[in-house]
C-alpha positions in Angstrom: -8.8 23.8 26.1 -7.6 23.0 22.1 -3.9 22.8 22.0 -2.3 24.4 18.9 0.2 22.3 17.2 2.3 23.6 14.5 4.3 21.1 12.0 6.7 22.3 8.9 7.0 19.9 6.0 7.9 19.5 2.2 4.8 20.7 -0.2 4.2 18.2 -2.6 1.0 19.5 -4.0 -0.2 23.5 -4.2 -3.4 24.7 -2.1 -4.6 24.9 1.2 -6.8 22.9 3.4 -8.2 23.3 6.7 -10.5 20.7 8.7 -10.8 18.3 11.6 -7.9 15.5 11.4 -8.8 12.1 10.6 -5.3 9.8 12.0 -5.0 7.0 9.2 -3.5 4.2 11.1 -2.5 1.2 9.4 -3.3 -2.6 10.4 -0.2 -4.0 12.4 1.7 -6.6 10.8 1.0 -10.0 10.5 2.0 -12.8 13.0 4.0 -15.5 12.3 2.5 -18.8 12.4 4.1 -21.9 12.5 2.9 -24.6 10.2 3.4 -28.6 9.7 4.9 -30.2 7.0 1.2 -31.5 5.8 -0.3 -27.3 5.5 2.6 -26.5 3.5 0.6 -27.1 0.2 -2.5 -25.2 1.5 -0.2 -22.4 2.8 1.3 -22.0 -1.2 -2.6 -22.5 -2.5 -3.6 -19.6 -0.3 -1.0 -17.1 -1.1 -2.1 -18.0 -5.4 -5.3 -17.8 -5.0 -4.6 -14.1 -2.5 -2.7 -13.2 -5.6 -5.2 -13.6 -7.9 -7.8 -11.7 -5.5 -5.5 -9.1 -5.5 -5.0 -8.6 -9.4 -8.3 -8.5 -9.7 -8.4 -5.5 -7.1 -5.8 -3.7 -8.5 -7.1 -4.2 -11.9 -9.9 -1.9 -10.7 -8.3 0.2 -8.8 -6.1 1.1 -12.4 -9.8 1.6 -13.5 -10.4 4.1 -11.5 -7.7 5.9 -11.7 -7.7 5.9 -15.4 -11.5 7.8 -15.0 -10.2 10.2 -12.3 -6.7 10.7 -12.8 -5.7 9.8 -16.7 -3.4 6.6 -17.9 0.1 7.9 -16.9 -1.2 7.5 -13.2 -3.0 4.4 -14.3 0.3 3.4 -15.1 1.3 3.3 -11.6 -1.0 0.4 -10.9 0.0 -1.2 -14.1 4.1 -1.4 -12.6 2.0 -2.8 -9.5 0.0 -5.6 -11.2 3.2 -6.5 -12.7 5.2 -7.3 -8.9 2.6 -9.8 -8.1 4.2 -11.9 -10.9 7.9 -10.7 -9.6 10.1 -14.1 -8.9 11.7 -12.5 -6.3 8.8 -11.5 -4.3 6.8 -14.3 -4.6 9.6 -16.7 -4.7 11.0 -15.4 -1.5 7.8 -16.0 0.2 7.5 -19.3 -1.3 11.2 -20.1 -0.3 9.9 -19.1 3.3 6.7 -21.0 3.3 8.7 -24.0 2.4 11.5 -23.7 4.3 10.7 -22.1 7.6 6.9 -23.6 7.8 5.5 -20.4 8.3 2.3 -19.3 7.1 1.4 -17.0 4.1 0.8 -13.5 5.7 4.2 -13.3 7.3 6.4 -14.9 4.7 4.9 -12.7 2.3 5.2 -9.6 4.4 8.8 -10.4 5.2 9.5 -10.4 1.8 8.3 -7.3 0.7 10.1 -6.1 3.5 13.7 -7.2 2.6 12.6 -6.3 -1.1 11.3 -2.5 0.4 14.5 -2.3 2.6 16.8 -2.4 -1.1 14.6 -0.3 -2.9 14.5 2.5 0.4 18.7 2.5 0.6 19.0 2.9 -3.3 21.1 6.6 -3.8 18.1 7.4 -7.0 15.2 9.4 -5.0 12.9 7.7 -7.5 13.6 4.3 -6.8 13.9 4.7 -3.0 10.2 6.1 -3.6 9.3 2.5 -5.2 9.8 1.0 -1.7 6.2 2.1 -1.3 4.5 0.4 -4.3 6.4 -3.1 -2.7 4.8 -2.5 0.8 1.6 -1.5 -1.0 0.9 -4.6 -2.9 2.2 -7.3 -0.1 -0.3 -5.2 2.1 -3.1 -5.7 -0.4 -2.5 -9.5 -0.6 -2.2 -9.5 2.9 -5.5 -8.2 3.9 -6.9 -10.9 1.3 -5.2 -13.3 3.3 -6.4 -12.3 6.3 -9.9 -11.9 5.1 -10.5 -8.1 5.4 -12.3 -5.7 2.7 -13.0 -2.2 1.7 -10.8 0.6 2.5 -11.6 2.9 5.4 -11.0 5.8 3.3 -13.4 5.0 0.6 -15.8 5.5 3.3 -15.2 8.8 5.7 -18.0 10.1 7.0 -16.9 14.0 6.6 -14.9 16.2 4.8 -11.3 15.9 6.8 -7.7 16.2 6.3 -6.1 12.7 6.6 -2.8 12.5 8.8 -0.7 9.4 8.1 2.9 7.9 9.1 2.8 7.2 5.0 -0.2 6.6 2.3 0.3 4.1 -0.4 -0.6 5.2 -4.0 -3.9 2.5 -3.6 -4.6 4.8 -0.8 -4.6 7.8 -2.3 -7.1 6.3 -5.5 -9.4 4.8 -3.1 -9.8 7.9 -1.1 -13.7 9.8 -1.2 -12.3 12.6 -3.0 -15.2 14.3 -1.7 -14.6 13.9 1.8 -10.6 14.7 1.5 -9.5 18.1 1.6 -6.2 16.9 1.7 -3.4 14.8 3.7 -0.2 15.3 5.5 2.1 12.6 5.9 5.3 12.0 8.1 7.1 9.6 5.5 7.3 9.9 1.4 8.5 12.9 -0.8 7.0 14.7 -3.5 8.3 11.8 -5.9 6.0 9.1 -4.7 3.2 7.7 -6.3 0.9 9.1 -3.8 2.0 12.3 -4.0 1.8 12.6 -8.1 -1.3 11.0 -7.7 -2.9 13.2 -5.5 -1.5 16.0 -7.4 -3.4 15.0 -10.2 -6.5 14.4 -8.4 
């Protein structure tokens, strides 16, 4: 027997959409690692050269979203590309590496975290919305890190509606747009990145 369950939210785009759920689930969060004194250097090496992976990722995604959405969304991966050269970001990460021997993935995480956590208990709606751009670009150089590629919703194999705690705005532009009739998420407001972004697209 189906069960019928009925949730109330915030619009934050006009339309509707019915189809079969798809549950977006995000990878957990990285472990920490302890590391010697000796992979400190190697540790440091592999969070640059996960940067530089990244840029080169997000540099496409702004691409893309330049073709499908127009530059001021674009512009939302330009802010990003610009926080993988923020001080405190990085430098908090490479305080951690250093300090706490502890390996790339979780220093990095941890910092986006304490950098997300300011952001999210600002009073301004907008910049509590940028906590999601932080989380979104630490996770992108985290799954360089850990060695994982493509995005699972670049490649759905149906047209569904994708149900999420929260999407990240490099969610949203790698999404089939062909295969997404639309999304419902549990966190994020009609300010977010995501949001405007799928309003456009």
């Amino acid at each position: 027997m189906t069960r019928r369950v009925e949730l109330r939210g915030q619009g934050a785009s006009g339309g509707v959409a019915i189809g079969p759920a798809y549950v977006f689930r995000r990878t957990p969060r990285a472990a920490r690692r302890a590391v010697g004194p000796e992979e400190v250097a190697g540790e440091l090496g592999r969070l640059r050269s996960a940067l530089l992976a990244a840029r080169r990722e997000l540099e496409a995604v702004r691409e893309r979203a330049l073709r499908e959405a127009g530059a001021e969304e674009a512009a939302i991966f330009e802010a990003q590309l610009l926080m993988l050269d923020d001080p405190e970001l990085v430098g908090k990460a490479e305080r951690a590496i250093r300090e706490e021997l502890c390996n790339a993935e979780w220093a990095l995480e941890r910092a986006g975290e304490e950098v997300a956590s300011v952001l999210s208990s600002l009073p301004d709606e907008y910049l509590r919305a940028r906590a999601a751009d932080v989380r979104d670009v630490v996770a992108r150089v985290v799954s360089v890190l850990e060695g994982r590629a493509g995005h699972p919703l670049a490649a759905l194999q149906e047209p569904v509606v994708v149900v999420a705690e929260e999407l990240m705005p490099s969610d949203t532009a790698q999404m089939d747009r062909g295969r997404v009739l639309g999304f419902v998420m549990e966190r994020g407001s009609s300010t977010s990145h995501a949001a405007i972004l799928a309003r456009t697209m």
